[in-house]
C-alpha positions as CSV (number, residue, x, y, z in Angstrom):
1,X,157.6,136.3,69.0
2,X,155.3,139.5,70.0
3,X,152.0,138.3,71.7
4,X,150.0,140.0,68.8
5,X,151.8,136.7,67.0
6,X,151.4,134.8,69.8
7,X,147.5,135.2,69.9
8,X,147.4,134.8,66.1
9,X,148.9,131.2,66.5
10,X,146.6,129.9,69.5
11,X,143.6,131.0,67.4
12,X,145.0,129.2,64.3
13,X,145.7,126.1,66.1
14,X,142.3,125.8,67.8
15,X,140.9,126.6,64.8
16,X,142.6,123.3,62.9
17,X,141.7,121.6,66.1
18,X,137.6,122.2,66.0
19,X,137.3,122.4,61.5
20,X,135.9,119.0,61.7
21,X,133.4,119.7,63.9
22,X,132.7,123.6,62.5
23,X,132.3,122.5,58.8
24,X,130.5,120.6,56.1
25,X,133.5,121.6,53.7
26,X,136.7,123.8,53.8
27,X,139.0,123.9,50.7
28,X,142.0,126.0,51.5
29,X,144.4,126.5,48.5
30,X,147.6,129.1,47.7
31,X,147.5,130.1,44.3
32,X,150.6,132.1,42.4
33,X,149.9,136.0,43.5
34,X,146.7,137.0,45.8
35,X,143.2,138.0,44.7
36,X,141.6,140.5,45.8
37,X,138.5,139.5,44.2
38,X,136.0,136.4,44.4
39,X,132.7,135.1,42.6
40,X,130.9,131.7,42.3
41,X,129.9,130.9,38.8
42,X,126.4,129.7,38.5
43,X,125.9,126.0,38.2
44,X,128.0,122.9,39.9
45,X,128.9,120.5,38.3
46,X,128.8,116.4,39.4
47,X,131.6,114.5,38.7
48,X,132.9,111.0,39.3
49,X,134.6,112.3,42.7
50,X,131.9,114.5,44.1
51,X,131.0,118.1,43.0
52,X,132.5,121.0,41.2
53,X,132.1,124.9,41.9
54,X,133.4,127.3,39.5
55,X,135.1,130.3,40.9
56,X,136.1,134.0,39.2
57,X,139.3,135.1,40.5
58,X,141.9,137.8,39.5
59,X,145.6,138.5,40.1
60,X,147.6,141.6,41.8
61,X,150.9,141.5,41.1
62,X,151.9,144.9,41.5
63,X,153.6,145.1,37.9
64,X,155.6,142.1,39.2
65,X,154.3,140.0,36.7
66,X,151.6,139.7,34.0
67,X,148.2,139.9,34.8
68,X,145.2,137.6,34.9
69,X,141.8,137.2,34.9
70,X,140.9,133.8,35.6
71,X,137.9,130.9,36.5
72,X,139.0,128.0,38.7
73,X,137.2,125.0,38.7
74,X,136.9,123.5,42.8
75,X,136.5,120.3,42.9
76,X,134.5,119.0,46.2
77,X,135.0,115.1,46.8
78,X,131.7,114.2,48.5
79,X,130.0,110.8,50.0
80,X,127.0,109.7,50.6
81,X,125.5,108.6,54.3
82,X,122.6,108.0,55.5
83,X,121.0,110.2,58.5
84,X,119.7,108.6,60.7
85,X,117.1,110.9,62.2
86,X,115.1,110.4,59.2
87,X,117.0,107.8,56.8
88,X,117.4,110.3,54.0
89,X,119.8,110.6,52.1
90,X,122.1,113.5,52.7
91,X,125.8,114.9,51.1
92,X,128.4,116.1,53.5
93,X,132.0,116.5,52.6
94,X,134.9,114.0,53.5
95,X,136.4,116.9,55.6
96,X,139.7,116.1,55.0
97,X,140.4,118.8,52.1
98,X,140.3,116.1,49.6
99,X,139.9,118.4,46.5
100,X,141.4,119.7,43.8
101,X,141.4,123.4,41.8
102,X,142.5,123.8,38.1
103,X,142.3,126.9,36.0
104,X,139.6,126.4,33.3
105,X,139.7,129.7,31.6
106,X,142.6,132.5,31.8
107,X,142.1,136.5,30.1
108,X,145.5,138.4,30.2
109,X,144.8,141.6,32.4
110,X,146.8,145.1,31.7
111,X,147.3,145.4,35.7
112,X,145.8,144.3,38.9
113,X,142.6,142.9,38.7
114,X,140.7,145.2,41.6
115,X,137.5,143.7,41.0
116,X,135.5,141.3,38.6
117,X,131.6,140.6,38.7
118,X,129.4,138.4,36.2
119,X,126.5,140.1,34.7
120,X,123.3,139.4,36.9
121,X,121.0,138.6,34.0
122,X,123.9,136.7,31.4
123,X,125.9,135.3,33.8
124,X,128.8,134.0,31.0
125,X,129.9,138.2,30.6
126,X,132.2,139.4,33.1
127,X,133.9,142.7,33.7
128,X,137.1,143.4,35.8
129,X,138.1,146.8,37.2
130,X,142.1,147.0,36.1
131,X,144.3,148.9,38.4
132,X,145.0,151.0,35.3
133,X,141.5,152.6,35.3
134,X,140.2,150.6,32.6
135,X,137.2,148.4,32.5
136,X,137.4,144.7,30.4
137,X,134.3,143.0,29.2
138,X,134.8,139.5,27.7
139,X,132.3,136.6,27.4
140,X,133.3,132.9,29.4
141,X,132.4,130.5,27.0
142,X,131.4,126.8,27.5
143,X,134.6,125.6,26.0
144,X,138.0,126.3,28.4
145,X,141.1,127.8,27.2
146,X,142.2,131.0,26.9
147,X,139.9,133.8,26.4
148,X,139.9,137.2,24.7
149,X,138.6,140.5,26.1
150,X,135.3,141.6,24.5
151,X,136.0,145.4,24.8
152,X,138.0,147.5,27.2
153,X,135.8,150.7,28.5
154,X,137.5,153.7,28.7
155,X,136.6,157.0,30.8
156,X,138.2,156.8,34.0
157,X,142.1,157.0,35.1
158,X,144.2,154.8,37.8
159,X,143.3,153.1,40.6
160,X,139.6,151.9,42.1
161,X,137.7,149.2,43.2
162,X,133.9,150.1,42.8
163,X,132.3,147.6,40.1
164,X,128.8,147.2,39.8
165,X,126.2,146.3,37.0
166,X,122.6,147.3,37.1
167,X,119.9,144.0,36.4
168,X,117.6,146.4,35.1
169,X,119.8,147.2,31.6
170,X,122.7,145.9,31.9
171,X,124.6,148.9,31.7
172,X,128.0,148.3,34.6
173,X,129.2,151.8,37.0
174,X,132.8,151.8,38.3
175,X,134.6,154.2,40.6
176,X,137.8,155.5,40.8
177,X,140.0,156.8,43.5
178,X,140.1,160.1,41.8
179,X,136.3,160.8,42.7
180,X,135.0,160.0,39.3
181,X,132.2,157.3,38.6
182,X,131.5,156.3,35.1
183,X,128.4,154.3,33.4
184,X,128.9,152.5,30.3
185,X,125.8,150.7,28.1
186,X,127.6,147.7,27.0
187,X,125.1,146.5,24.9
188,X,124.1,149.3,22.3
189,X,127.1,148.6,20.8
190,X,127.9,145.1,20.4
191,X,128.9,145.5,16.7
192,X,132.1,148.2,17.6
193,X,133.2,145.9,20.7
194,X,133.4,149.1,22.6
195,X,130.4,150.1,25.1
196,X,128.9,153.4,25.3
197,X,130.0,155.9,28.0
198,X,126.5,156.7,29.3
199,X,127.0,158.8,32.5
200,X,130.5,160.3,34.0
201,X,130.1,163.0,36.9
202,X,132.5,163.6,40.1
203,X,131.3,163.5,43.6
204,X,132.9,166.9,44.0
205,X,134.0,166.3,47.4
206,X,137.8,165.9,46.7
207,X,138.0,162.6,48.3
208,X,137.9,159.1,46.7
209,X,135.6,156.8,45.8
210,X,135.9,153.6,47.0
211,X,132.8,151.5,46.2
212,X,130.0,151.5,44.0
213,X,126.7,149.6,44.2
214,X,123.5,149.7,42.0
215,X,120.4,150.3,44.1
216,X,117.3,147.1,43.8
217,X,114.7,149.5,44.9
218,X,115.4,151.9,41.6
219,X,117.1,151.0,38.9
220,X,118.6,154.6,38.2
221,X,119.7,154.8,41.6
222,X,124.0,154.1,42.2
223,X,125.4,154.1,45.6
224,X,128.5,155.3,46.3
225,X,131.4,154.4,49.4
226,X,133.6,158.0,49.8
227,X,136.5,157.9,51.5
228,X,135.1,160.7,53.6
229,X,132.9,158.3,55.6
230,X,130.0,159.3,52.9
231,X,127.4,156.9,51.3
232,X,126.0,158.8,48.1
233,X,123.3,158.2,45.8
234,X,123.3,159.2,42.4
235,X,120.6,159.7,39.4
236,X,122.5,158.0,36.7
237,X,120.2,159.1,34.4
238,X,121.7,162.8,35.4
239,X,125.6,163.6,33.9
240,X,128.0,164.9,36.8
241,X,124.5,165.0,39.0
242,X,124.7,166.0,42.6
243,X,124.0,163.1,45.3
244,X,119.9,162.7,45.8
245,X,120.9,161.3,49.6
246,X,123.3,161.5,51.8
247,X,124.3,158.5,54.8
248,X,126.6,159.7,57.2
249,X,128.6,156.4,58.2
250,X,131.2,158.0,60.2
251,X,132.8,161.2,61.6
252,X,136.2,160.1,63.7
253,X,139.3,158.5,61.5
254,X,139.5,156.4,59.9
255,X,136.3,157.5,57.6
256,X,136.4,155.2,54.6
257,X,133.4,153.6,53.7
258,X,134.8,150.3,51.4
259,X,131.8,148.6,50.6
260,X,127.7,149.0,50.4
261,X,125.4,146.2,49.9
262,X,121.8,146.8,48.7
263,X,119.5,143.5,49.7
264,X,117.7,141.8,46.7
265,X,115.1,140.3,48.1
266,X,111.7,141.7,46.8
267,X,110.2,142.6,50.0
268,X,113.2,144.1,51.8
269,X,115.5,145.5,49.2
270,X,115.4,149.1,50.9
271,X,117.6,147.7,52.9
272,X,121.4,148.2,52.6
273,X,124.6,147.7,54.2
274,X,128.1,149.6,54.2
275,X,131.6,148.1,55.8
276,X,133.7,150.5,56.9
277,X,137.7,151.2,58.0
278,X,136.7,152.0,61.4
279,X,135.4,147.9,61.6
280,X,131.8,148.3,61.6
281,X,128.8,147.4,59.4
282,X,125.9,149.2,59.4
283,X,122.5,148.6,58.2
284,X,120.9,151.6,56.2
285,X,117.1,152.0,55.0
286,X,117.1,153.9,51.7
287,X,114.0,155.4,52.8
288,X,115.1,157.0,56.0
289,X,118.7,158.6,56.0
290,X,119.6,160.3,59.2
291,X,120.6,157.3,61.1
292,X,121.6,153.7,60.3
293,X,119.4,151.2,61.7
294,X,121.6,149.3,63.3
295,X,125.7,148.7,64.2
296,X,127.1,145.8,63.7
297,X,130.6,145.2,66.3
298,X,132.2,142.1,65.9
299,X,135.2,143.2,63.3
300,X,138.7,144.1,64.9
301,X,140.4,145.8,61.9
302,X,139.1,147.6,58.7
303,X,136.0,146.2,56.9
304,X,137.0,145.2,53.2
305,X,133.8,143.4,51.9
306,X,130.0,143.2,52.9
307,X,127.3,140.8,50.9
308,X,123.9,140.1,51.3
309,X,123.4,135.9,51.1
310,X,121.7,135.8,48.0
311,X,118.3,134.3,46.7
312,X,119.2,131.2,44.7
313,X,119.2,129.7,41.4
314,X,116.6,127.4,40.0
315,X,117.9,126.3,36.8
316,X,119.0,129.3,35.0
317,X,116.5,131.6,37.0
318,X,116.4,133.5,40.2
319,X,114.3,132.5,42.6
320,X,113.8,132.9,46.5
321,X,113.0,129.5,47.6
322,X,114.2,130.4,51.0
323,X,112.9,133.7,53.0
324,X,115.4,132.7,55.8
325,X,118.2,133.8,53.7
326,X,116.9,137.3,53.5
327,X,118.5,138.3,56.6
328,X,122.0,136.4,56.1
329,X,124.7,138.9,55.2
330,X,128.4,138.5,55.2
331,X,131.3,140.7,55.9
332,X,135.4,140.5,55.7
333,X,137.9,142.3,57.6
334,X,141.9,143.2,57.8
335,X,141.2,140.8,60.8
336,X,141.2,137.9,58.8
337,X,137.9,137.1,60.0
338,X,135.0,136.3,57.7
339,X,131.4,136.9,59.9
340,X,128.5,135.5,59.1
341,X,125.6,137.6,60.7
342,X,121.7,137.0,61.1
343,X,119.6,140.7,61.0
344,X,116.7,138.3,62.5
345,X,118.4,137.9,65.8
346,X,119.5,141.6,66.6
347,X,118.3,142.2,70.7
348,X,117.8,138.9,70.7
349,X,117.9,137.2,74.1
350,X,121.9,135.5,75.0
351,X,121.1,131.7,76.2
352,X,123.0,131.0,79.4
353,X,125.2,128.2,77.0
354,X,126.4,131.1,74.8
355,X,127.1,134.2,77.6
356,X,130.9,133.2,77.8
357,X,130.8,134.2,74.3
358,X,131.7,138.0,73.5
359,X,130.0,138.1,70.3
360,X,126.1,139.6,69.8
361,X,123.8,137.6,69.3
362,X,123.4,138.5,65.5
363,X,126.7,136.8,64.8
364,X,125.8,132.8,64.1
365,X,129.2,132.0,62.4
366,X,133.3,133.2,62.4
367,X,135.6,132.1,59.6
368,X,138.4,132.0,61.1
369,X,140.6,130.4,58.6
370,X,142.8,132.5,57.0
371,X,146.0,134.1,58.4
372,X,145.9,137.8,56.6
373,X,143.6,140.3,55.9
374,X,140.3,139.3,53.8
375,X,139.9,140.9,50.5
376,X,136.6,139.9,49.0
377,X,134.1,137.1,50.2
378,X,131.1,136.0,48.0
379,X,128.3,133.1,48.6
380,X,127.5,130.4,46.1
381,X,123.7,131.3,44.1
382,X,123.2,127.7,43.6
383,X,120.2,125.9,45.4
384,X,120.1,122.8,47.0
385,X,122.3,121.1,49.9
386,X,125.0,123.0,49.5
387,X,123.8,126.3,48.7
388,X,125.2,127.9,51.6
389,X,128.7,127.2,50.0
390,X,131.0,130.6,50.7
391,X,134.5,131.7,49.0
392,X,137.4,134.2,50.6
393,X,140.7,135.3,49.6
394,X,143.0,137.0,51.3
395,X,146.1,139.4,51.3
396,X,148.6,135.9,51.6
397,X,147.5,134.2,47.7
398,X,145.4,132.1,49.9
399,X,141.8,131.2,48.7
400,X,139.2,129.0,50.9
401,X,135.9,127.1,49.5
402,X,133.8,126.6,52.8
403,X,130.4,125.6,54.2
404,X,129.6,125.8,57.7
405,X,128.4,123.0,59.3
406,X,124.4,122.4,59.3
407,X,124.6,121.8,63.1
408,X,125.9,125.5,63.7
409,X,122.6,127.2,62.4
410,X,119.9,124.7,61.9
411,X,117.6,127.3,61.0
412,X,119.3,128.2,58.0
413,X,120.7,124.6,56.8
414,X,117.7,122.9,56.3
């Protein structure tokens, strides 16, 4: 065994050792072919065994097999205890991966499934980039089963993994590996099941796009993640319009920019974030574009996902009922890592307890359970105890439902 391997299995057994004590839940389950995509469904359901997340997922299968979009249901078994600092009631999982996932609806998919997102603002329409260039729309109903695609959007050709919808209008961008981005207005024409092509342009610069993200602080602004270490932003209002602003991530190889991030709370959603190959995240202001605010260095290996945590659902509605969420963010790596970062606590001062630890002080938690590269993480929108509820997949069909435990960043679990 090489002592890359070697490493890799002393961090996976101490990481089985100390799960008890670093979670409130972790749900690890291999499903048929891996995802490389992951979102929570609004809403958890109680049922006689504790609680149930809903969870979109997709299939790659490389032409191996037939394709799928589909929802999992995650069932959480949870008890009741009582704590005793102040005899309240509290939830807390039985942490010993008692739980169960079952498929509750399924879409056949004409190729991979690069990417799916639910619509912000009607959270039972989801769309799904296909390896194949096209974009499927279909509606998840209330009853399970199998379910039908809405329309397929047409406009771009093969592969790409930028998906993004815009909350303002509901109109949904994707990017393609080709350089092109398209917009589509999905709703103008509900009666011909087919979406208006709104917006295609190229970013001329003979390199490929590989994420797309609609700004929070306009909402006819689209960033875009070139493979030329670029972040772009585009008037969508403007066909084949030249960028308005350009971020310089990186210069040295390897230059990709995989994923940006635009924050959606009200008072700070200037602020952005882009993952890169070279491992780092960095954090952008929209106003100010000549150097990113800050780097983040944690990441060993490529960075494949970055997420702002999220404000939360009250009902059916968004609400912030927590500013200390505003600074959360989350990012995923070919390092199988998953990092869970605090912007709050950049510069801040290392306690004497935590200087035999190597990671900045930004870093509160490390996901360390998964054994290959992370494709996509996303965090629950729900509110409540267990809002802080996070999904992975990863390169191995592997995907994980996890909380970390309240003890590990009391200022964020309350």
């Amino acid at each position: 065994m090489e002592s890359g391997e070697d490493d890799g299995a002393d961090e996976r057994a101490l990481w089985l050792q100390n799960a008890p004590l670093l979670y409130d839940v972790i749900v690890s389950k291999t499903i048929e072919w891996p995802s490389l995509t992951c979102e929570f469904l609004p809403g958890v359901r109680e049922t006689c065994d504790g609680l149930e997340y809903r969870l979109l997922l997709g299939t790659q299968t490389g032409d191996a097999g037939p394709g799928y979009l589909f929802v999992v249901a995650v069932s959480v078994a949870v008890s009741a205890a009582k704590d005793p600092e102040n005899n309240q009631q509290t939830q807390y999982s039985d942490k010993q991966n008692s739980s169960s996932m079952r498929i509750t609806h399924k879409m056949t998919h004409n190729g991979d499934v690069n990417r799916a997102r639910l619509c912000p603002t009607l959270p039972s329409l989801v769309a799904s980039r296909s390896s194949t260039g096209k974009v499927y729309l279909a509606n998840l109903g209330e009853e399970e089963g199998s379910v039908e695609p809405r329309a397929i959007l047409s406009g771009l050709e093969g592969e790409g993994f930028g998906l993004s919808w815009n909350r303002a209008n509901n109109h949904i961008a994707s990017a393609s590996h080709d350089g092109a981005v398209c917009e589509w207005d999905v709703e103008s024409n509900n009666n011909n099941q087919s979406g208006e092509l709104m917006s295609i342009w190229n970013t001329n610069a003979n390199t490929a796009v590989n994420s797309c993200e609609h700004t929070l602080l306009d909402p006819f602004l689209l960033g875009c993640g070139l493979e030329n270490g670029r972040c772009y932003l585009y008037d969508t209002r403007i066909a084949d319009s030249k960028p308005i602003q350009e971020f310089i991530c990186s210069t040295k190889p390897p230059l990709d920019v995989n994923a940006l991030a635009f924050n959606e709370h009200a008072d700070i959603k200037h602020l952005f974030l882009t993952g890169s190959a070279d491992g780092i995240v960095r954090l952008w202001d929209q106003r100010m574009n000549k150097n990113p605010l800050h780097r983040f260095l944690c990441h060993n290996g490529s960075v494949n996902q970055v997420i702002w945590a999220p404000p939360t659902y009250q009902g059916d509605q968004l609400s912030i009922s927590d500013d200390s969420s505003a600074s959360v963010f989350a990012s995923c790596s070919s390092d199988t890592h998953v990092i869970l970062w605090d912007v709050r606590q950049v510069g801040a001062e290392i306690s004497l307890e935590d200087d035999c630890n190597d990671a900045p002080p930004e870093v509160f938690f490390v996901h360390a359970g998964h054994e290959a590269g992370i494709s996509d993480v996303c965090f629950s929108r729900n509110s409540g105890d267990m809002r802080w509820m996070v999904a992975s997949v990863d390169e191995d069909n592997t995907v994980q439902v996890w909380k970390f435990a309240a003890e590990t960043a009391p200022q964020l679990a309350r």
